[in-house]
C-alpha positions in Angstrom: 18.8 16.9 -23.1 15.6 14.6 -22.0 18.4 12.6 -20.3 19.9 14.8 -18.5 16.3 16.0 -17.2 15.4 12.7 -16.3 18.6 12.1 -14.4 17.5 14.6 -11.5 13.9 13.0 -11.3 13.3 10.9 -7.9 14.2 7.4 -8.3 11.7 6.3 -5.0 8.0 7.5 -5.6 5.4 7.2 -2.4 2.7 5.4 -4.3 -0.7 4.5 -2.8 -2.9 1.4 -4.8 -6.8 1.6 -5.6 -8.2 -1.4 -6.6 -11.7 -1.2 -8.0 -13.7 -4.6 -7.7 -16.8 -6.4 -6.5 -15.6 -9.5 -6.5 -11.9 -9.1 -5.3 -10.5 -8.9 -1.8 -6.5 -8.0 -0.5 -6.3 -11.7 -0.8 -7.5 -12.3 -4.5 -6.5 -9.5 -5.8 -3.8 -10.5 -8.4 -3.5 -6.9 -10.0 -3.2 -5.2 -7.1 -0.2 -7.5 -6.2 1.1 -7.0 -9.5 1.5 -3.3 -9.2 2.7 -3.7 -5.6 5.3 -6.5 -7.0 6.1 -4.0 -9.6 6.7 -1.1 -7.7 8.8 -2.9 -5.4 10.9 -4.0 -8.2 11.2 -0.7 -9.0 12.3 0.7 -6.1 9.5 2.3 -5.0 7.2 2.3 -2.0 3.7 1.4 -1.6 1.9 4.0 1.2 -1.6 2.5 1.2 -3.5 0.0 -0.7 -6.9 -0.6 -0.7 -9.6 -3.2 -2.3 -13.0 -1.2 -2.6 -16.4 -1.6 -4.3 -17.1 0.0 -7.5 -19.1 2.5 -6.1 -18.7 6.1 -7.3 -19.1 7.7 -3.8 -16.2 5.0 -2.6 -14.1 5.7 -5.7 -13.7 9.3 -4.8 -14.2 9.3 -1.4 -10.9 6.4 -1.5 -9.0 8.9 -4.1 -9.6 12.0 -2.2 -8.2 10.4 0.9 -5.0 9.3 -1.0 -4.3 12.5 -3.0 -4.6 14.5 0.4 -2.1 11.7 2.3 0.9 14.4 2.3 2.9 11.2 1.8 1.5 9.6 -1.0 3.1 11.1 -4.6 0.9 9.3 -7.0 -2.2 7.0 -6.7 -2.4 4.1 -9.5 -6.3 3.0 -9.7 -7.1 -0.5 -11.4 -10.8 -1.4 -12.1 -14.1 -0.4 -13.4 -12.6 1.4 -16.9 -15.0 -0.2 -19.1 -18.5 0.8 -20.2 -20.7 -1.6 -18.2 -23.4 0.0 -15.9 -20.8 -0.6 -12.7 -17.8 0.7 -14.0 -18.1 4.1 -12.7 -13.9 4.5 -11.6 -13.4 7.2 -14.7 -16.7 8.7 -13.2 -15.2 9.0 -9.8 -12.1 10.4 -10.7 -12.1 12.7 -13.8 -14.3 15.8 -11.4 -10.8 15.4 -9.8 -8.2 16.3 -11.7 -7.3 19.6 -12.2 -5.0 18.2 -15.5 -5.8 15.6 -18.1 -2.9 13.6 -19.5 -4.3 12.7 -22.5 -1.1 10.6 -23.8 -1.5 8.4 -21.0 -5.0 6.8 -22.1 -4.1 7.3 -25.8 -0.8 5.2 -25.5 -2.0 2.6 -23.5 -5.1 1.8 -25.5 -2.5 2.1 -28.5 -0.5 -0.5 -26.5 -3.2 -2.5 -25.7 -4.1 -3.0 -29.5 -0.7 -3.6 -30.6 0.6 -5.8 -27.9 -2.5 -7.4 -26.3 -6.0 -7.6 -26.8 -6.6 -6.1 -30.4 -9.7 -3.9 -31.5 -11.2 -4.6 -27.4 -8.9 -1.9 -26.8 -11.7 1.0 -27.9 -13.2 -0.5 -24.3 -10.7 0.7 -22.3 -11.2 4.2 -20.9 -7.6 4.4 -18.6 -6.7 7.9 -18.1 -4.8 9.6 -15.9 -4.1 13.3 -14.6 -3.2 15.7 -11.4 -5.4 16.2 -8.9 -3.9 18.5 -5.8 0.0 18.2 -6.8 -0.8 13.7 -6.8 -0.1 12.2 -10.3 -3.1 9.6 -10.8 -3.6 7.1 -13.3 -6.1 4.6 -13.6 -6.3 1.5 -15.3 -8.3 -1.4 -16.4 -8.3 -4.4 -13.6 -7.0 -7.2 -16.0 -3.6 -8.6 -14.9 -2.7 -8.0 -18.5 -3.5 -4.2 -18.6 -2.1 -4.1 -15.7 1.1 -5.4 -16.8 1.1 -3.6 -19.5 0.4 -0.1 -17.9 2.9 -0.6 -15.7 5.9 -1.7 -17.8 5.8 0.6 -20.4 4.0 3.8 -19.4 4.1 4.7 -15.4 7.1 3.0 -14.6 9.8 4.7 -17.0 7.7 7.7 -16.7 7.0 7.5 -12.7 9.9 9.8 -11.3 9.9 11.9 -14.1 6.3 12.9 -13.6 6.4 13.8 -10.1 9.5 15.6 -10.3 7.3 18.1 -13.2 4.5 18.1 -10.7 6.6 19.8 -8.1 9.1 21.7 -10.2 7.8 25.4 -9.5 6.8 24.4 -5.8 
């Protein structure tokens, strides 16, 4: 039955990329790269992609802009997850979502332990959720997480998502 549900889910997704750095630029930004690469691969499109400061007015101000982009589907964040003082990306984004996916963070800190970086993984605050009919998730700015995100959560679950998001429009 889940197969058959999946089969009519859209197999190109109109993505827009946040990346969330004070160091990084379009041109050192290896994560954001990855997820484009990624995407790609997938058969997806990339709408927008941005390199902004971690600055919580930025954040949502950069988040807002893509949610309300009529041709952006879902928004994938990377950057400021952690607990330092600047990471401030969950901040930013959790006043805008309307739903919590709750699996998403719990999986791929799960993940993270089991496949990557160990017990770190409690340091990780990726979440995602809908905010104004956009699926957004955001993850930690590592190449690694970002890998990781990517293979095994958003992409086999990227079509599937946005075709639930818009079901009962």
């Amino acid at each position: 039955m889940l197969a058959n549900h999946r089969n009519s889910a859209p197999t190109q997704v109109r993505c827009g990329i946040i990346t969330v750095s004070d160091t990084r630029n379009k041109d050192t930004d290896k994560s954001g790269s990855i997820i484009q690469q990624l995407l790609k691969n997938a058969g997806h499109q990339v709408i927008e992609y941005e390199v902004i400061p971690d600055e919580q007015v930025i954040i949502k101000s950069q988040v807002e802009k893509a949610v309300l982009n009529p041709d952006v589907d879902a928004v994938i964040v990377n950057g400021g997850t952690g607990i330092a003082k600047r990471d401030v990306t969950i901040e930013s984004i959790q006043p805008l979502l309307s739903k919590e996916l709750p699996g998403f963070g719990e999986l791929f800190r799960y993940l993270s332990y089991e496949l990557d970086i160990g017990s770190a993984s409690i340091l990780s605050r990726a979440i995602a959720g809908i905010a104004k009919d956009t699926v957004i998730f955001s993850v930690p700015g590592s190449s690694g997480a970002v890998k990781l995100a990517m293979e095994k959560l958003i992409l086999p679950e990227l079509g599937h998502v946005v075709m639930e998001i818009n079901k009962d429009q």
